[in-house]
N, CA, C and O atoms as a Tripos MOL2 file, in Angstrom:
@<TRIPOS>MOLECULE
protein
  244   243    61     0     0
PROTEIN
NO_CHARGES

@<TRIPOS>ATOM
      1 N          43.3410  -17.0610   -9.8660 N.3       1 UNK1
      2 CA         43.1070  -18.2430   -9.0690 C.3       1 UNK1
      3 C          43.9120  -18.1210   -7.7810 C.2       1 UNK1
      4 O          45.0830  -17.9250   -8.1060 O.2       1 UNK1
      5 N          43.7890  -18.1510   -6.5510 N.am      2 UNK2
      6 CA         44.1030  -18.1050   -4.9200 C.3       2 UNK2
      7 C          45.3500  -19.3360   -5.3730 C.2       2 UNK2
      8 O          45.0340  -20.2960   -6.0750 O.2       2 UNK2
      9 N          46.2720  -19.2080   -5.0400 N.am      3 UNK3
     10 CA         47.3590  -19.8890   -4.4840 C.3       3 UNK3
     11 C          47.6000  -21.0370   -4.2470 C.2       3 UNK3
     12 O          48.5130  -21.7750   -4.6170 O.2       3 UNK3
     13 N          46.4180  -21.2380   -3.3590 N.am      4 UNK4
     14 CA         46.1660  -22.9950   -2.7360 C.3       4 UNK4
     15 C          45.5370  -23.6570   -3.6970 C.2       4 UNK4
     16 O          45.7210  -24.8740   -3.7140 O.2       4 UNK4
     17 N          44.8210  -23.1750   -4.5270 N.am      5 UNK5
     18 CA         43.9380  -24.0130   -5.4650 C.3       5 UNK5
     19 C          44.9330  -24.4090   -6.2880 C.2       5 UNK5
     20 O          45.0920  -25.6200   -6.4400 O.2       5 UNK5
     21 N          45.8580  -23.4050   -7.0290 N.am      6 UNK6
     22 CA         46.6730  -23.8290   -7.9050 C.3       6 UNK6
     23 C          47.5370  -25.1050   -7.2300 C.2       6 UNK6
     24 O          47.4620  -26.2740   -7.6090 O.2       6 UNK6
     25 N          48.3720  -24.5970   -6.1450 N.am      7 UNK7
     26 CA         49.0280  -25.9900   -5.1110 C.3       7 UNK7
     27 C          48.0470  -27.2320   -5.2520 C.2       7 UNK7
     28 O          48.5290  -28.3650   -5.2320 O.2       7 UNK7
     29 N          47.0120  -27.0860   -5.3600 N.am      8 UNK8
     30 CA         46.0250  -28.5040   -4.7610 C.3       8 UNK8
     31 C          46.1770  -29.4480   -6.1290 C.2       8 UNK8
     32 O          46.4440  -30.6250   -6.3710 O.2       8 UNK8
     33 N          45.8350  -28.1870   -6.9140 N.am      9 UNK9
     34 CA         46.1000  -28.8280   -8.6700 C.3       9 UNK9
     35 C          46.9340  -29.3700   -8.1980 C.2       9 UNK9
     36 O          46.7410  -30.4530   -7.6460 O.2       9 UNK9
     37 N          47.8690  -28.9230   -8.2450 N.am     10 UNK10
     38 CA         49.4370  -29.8650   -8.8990 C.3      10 UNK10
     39 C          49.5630  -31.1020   -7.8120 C.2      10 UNK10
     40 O          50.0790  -32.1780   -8.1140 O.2      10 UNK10
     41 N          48.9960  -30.7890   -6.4410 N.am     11 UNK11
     42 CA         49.3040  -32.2460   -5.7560 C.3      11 UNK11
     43 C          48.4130  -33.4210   -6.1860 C.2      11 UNK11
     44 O          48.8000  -34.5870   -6.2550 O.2      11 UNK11
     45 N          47.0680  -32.9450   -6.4910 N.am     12 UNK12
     46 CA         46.3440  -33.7190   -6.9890 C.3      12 UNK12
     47 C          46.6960  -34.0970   -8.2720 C.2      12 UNK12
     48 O          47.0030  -35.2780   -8.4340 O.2      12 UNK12
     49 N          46.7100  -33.5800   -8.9210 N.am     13 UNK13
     50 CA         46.9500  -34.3530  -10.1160 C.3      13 UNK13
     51 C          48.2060  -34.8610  -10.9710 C.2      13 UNK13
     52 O          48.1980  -35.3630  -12.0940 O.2      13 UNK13
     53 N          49.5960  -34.5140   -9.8840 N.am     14 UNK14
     54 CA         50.9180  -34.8880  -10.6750 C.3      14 UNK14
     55 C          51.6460  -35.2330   -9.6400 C.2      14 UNK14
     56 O          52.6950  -35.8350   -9.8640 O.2      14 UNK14
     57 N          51.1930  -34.8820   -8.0430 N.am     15 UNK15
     58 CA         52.1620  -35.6720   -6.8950 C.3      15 UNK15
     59 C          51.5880  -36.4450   -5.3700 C.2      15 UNK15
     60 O          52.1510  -36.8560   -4.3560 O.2      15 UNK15
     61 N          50.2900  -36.3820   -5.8100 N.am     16 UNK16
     62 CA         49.3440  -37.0910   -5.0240 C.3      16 UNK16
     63 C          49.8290  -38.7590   -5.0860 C.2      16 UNK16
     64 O          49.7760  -39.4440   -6.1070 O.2      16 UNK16
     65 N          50.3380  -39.2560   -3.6650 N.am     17 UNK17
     66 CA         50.9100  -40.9560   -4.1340 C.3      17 UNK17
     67 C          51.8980  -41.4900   -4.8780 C.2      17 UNK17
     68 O          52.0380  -42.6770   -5.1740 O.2      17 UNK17
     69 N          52.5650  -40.5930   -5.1640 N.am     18 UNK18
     70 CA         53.7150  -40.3820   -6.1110 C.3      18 UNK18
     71 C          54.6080  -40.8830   -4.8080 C.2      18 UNK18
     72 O          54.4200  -40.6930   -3.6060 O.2      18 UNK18
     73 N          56.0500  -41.8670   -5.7790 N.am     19 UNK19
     74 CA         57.2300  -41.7060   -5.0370 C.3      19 UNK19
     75 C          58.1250  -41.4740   -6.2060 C.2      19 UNK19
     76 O          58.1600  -42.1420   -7.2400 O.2      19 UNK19
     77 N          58.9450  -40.2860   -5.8510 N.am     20 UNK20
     78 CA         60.1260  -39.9320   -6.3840 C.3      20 UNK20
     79 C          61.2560  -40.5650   -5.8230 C.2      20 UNK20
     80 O          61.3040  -40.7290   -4.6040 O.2      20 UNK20
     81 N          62.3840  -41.0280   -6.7320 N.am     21 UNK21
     82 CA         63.8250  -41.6160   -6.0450 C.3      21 UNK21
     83 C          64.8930  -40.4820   -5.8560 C.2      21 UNK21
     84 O          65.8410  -40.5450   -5.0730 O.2      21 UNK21
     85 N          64.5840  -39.3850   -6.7320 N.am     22 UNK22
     86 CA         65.4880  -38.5340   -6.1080 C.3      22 UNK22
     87 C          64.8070  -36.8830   -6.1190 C.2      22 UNK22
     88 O          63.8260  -36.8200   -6.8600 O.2      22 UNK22
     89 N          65.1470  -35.6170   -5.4600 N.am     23 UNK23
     90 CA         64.6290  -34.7060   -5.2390 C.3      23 UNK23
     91 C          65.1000  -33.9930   -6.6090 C.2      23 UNK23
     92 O          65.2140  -32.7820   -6.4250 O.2      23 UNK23
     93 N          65.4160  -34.3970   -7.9680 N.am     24 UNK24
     94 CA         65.8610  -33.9710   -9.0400 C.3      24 UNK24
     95 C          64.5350  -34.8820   -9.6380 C.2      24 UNK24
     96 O          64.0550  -34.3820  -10.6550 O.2      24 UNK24
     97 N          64.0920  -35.7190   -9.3230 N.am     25 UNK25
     98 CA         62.6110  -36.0780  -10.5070 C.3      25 UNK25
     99 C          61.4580  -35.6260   -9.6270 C.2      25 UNK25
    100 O          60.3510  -35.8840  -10.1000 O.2      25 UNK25
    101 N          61.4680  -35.1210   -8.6630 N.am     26 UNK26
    102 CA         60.0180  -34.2700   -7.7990 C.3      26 UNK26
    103 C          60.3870  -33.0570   -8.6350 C.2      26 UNK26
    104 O          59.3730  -32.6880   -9.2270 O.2      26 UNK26
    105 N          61.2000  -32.4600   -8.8580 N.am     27 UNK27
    106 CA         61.0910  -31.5400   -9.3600 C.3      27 UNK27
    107 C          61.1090  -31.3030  -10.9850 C.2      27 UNK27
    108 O          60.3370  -30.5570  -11.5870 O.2      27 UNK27
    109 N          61.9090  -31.9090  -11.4300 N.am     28 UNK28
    110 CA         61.0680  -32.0430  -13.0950 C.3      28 UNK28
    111 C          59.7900  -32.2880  -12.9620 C.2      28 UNK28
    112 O          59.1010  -31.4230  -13.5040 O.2      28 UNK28
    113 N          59.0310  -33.3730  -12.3030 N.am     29 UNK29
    114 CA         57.4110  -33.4700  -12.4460 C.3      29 UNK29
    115 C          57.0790  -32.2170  -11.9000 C.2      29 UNK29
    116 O          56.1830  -31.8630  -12.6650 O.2      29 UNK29
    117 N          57.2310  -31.2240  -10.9930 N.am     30 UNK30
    118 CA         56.8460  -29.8770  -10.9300 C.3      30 UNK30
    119 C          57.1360  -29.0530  -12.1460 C.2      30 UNK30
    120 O          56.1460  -28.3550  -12.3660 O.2      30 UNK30
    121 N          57.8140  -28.9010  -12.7790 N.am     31 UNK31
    122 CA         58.5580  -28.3540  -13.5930 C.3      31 UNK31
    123 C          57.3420  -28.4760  -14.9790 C.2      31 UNK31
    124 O          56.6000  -27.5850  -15.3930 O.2      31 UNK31
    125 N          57.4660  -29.7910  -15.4280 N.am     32 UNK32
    126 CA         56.3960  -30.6200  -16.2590 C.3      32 UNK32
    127 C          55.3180  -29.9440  -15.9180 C.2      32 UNK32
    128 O          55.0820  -28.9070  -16.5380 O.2      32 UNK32
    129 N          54.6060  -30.2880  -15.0730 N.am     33 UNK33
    130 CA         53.4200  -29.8720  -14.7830 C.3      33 UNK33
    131 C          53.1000  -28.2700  -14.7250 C.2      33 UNK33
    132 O          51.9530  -28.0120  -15.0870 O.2      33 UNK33
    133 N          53.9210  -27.1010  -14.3250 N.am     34 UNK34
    134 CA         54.1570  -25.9030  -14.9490 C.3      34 UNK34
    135 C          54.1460  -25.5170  -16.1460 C.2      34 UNK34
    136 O          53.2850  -24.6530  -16.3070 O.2      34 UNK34
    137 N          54.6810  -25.7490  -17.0150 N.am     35 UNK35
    138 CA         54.8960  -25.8270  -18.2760 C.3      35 UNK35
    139 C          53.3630  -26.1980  -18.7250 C.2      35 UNK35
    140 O          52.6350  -25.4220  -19.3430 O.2      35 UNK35
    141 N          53.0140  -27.4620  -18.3260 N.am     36 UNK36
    142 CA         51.1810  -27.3760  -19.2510 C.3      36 UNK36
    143 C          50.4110  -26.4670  -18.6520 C.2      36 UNK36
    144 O          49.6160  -25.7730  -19.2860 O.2      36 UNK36
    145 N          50.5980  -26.3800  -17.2150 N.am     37 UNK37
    146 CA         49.7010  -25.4420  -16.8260 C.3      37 UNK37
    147 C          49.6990  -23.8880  -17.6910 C.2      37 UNK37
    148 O          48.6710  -23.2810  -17.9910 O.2      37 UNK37
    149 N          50.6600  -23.5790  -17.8990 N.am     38 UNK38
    150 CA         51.1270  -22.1350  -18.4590 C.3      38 UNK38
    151 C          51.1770  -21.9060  -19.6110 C.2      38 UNK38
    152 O          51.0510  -20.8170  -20.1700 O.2      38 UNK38
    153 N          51.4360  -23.2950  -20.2130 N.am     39 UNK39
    154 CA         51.7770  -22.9780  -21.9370 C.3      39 UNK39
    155 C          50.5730  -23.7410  -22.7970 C.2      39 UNK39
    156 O          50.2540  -23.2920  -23.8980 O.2      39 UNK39
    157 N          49.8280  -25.0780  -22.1630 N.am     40 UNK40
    158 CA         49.3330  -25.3660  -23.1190 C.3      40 UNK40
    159 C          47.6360  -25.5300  -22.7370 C.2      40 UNK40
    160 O          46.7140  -25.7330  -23.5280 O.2      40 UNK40
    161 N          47.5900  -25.3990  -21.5360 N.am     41 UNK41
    162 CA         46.0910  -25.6280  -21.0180 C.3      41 UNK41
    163 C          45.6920  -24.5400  -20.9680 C.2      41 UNK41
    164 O          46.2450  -23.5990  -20.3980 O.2      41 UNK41
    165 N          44.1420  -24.5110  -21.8720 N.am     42 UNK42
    166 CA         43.5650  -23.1660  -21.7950 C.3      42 UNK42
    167 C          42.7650  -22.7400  -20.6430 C.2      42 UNK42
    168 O          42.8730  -23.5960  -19.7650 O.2      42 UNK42
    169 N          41.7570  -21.4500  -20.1590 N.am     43 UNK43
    170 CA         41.5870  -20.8500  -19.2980 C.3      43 UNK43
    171 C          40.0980  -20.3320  -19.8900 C.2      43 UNK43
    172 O          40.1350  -19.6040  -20.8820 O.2      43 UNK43
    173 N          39.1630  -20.5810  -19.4800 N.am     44 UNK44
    174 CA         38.1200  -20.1360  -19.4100 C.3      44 UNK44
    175 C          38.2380  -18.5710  -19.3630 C.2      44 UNK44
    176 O          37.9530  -17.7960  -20.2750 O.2      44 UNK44
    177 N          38.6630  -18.2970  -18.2500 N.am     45 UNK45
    178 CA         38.6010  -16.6130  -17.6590 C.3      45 UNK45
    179 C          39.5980  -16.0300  -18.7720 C.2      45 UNK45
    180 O          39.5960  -14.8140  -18.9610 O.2      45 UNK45
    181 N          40.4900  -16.8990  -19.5490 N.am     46 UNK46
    182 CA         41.3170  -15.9730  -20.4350 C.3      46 UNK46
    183 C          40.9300  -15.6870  -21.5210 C.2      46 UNK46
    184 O          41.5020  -14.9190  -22.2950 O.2      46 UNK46
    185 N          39.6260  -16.4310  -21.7660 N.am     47 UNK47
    186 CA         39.3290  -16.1730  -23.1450 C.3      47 UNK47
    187 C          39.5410  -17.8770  -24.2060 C.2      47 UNK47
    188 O          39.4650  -17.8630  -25.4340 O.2      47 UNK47
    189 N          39.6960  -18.6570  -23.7170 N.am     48 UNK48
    190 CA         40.1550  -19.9490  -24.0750 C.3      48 UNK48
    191 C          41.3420  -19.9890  -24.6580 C.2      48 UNK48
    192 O          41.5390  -20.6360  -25.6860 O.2      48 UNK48
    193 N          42.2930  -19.2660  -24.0250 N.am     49 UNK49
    194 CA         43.5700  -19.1790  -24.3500 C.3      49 UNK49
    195 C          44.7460  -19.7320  -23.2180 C.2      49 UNK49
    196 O          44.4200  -19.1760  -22.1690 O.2      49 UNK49
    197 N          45.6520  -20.3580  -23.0230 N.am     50 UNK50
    198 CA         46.8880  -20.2810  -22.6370 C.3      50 UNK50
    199 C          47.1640  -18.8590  -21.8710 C.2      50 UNK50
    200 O          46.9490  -17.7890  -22.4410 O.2      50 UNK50
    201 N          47.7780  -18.9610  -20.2070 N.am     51 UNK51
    202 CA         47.8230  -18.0590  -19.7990 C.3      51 UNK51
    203 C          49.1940  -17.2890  -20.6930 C.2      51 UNK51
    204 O          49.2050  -16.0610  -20.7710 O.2      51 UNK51
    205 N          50.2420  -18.0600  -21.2990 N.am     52 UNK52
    206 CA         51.3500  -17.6110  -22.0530 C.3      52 UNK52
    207 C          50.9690  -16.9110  -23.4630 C.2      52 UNK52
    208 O          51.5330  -15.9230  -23.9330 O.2      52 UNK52
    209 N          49.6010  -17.8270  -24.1970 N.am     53 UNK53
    210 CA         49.1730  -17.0480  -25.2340 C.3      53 UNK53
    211 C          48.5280  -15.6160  -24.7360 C.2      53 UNK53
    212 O          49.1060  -14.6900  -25.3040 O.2      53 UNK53
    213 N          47.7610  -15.2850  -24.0690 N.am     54 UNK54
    214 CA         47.0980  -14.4710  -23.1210 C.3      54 UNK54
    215 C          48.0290  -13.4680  -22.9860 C.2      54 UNK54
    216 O          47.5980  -12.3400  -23.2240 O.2      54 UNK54
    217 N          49.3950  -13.5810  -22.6130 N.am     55 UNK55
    218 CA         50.1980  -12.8070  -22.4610 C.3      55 UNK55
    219 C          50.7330  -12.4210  -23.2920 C.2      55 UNK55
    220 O          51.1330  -11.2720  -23.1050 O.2      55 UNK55
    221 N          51.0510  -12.9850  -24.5310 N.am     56 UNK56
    222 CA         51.7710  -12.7510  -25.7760 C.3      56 UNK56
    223 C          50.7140  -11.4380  -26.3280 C.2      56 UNK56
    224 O          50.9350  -10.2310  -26.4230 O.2      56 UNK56
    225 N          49.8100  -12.0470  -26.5540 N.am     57 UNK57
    226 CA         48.7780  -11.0410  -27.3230 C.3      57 UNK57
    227 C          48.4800   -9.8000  -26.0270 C.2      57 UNK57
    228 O          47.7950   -8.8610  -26.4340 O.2      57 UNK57
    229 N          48.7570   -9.7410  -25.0850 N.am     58 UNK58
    230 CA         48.4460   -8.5510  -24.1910 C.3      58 UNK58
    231 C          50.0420   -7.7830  -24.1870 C.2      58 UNK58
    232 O          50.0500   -6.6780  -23.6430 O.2      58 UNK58
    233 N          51.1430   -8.1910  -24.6480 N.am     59 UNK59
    234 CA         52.0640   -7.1710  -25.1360 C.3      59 UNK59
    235 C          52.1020   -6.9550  -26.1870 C.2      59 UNK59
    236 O          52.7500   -5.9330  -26.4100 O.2      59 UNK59
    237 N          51.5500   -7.6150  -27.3930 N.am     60 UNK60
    238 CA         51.1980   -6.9430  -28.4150 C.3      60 UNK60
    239 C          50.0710   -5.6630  -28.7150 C.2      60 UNK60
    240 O          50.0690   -4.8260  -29.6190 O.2      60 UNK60
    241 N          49.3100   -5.8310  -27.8000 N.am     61 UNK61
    242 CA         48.6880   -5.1070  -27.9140 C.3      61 UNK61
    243 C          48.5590   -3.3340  -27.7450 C.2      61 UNK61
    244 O          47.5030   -2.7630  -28.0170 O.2      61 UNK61
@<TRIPOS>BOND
     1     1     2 1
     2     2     3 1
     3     3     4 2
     4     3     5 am
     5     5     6 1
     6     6     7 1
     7     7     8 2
     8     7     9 am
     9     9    10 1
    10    10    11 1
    11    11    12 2
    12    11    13 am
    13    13    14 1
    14    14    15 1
    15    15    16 2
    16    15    17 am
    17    17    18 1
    18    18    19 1
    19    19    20 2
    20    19    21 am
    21    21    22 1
    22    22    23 1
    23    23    24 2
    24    23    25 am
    25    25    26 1
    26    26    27 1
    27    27    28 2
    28    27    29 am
    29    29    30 1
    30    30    31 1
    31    31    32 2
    32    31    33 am
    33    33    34 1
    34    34    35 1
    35    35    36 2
    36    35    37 am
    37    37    38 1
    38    38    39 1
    39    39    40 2
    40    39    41 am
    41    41    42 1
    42    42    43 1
    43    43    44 2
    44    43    45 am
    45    45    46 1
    46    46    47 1
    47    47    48 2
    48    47    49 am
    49    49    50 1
    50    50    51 1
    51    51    52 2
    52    51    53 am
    53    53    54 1
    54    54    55 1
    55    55    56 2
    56    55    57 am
    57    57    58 1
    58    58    59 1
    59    59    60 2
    60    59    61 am
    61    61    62 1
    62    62    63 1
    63    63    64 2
    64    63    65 am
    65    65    66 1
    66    66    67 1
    67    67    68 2
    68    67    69 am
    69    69    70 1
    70    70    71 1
    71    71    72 2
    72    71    73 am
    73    73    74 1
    74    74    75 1
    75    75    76 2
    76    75    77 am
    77    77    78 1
    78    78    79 1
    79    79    80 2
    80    79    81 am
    81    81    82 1
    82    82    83 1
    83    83    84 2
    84    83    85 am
    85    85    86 1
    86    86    87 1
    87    87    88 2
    88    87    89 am
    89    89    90 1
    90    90    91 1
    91    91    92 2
    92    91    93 am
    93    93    94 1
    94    94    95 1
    95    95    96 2
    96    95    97 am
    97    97    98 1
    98    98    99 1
    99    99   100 2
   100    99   101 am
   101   101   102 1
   102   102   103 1
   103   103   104 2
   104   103   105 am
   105   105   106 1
   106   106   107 1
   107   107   108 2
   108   107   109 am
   109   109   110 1
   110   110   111 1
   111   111   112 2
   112   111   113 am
   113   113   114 1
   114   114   115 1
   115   115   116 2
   116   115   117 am
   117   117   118 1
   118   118   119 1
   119   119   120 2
   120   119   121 am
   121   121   122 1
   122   122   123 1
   123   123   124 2
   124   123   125 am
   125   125   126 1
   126   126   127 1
   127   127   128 2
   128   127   129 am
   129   129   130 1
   130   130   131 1
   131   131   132 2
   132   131   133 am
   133   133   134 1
   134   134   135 1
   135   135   136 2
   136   135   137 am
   137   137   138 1
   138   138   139 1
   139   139   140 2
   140   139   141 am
   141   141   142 1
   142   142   143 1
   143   143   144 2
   144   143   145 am
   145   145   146 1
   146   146   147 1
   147   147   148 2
   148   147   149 am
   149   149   150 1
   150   150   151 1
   151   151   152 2
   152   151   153 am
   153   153   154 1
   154   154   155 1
   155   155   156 2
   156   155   157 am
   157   157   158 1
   158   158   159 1
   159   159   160 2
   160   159   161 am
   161   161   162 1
   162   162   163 1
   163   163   164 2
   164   163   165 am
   165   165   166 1
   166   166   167 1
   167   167   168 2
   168   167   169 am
   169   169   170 1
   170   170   171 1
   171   171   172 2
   172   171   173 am
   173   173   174 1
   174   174   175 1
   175   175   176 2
   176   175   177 am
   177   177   178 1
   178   178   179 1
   179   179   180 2
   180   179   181 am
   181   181   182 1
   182   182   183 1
   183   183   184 2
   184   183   185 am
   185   185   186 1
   186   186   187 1
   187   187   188 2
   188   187   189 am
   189   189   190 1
   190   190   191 1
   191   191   192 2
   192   191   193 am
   193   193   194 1
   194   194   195 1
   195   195   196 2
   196   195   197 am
   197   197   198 1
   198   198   199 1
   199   199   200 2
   200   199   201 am
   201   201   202 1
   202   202   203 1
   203   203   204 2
   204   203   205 am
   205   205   206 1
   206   206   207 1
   207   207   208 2
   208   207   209 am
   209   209   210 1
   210   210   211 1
   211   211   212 2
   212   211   213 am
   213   213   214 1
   214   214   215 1
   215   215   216 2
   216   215   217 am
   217   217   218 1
   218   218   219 1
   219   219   220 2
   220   219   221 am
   221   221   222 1
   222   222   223 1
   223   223   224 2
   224   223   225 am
   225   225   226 1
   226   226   227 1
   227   227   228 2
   228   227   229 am
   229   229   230 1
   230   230   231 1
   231   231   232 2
   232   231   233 am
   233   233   234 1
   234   234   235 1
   235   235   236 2
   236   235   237 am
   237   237   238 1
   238   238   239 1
   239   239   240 2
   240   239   241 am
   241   241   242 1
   242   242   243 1
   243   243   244 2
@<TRIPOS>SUBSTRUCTURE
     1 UNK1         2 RESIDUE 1 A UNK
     2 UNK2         6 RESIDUE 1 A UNK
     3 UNK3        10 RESIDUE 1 A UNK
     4 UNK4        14 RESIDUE 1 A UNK
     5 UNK5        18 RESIDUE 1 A UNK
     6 UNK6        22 RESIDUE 1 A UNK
     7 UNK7        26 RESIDUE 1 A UNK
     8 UNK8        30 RESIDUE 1 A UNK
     9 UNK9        34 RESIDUE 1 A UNK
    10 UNK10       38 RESIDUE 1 A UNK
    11 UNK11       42 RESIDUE 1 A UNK
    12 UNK12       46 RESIDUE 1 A UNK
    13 UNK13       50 RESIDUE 1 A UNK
    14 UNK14       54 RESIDUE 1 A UNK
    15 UNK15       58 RESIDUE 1 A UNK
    16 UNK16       62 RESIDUE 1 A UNK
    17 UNK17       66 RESIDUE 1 A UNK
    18 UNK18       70 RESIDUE 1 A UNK
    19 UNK19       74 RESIDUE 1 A UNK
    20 UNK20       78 RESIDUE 1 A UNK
    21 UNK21       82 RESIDUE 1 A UNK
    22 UNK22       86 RESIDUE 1 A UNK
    23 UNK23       90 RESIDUE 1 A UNK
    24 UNK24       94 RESIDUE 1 A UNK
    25 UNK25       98 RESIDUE 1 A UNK
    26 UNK26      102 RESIDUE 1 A UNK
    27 UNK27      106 RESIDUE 1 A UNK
    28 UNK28      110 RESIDUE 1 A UNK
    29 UNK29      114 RESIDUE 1 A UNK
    30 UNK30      118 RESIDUE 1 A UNK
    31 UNK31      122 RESIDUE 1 A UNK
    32 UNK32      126 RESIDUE 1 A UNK
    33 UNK33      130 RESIDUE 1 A UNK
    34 UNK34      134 RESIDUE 1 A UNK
    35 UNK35      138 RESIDUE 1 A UNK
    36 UNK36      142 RESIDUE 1 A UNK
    37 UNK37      146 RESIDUE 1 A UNK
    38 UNK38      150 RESIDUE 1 A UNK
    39 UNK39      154 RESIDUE 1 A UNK
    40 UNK40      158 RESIDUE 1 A UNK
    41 UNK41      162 RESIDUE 1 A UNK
    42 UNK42      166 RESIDUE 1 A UNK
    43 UNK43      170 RESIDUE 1 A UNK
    44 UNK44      174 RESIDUE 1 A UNK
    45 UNK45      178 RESIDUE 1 A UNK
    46 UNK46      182 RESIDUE 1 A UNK
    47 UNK47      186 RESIDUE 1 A UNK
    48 UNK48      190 RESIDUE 1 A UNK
    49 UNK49      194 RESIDUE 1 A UNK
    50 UNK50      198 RESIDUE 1 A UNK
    51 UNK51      202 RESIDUE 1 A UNK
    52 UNK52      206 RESIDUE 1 A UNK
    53 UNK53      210 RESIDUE 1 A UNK
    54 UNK54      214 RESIDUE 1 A UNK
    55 UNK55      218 RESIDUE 1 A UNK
    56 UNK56      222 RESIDUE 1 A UNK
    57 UNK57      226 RESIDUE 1 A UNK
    58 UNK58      230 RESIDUE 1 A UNK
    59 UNK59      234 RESIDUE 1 A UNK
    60 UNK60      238 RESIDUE 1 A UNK
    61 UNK61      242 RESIDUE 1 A UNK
């Protein structure tokens, strides 16, 4: 996935209209939102897997 798309995700859907009170909870909600992206939301192109499951099983392999 290009770079910006991934960026657009995350503004759109976890910091779009958002106000944070301090630059320590903008970044946990980045943080947050990493974490599902990587660990628990699956991926069409991966096989309907987690890009982290995806990876697990491609060093096992």
């Amino acid at each position: 996935m290009p770079h910006g798309t991934l960026l657009g995700r995350l503004k759109v859907g976890r910091l779009y209209g958002g106000k944070f009170g301090t630059r320590r909870q903008a970044m946990d909600e980045v943080i947050d939102w990493m974490m599902l992206y990587n660990h628990r939301r699956i991926h069409l192109t991966l096989g309907y897997v987690s890009p982290m499951q995806y990876e697990k099983s491609w060093h096992a392999a």
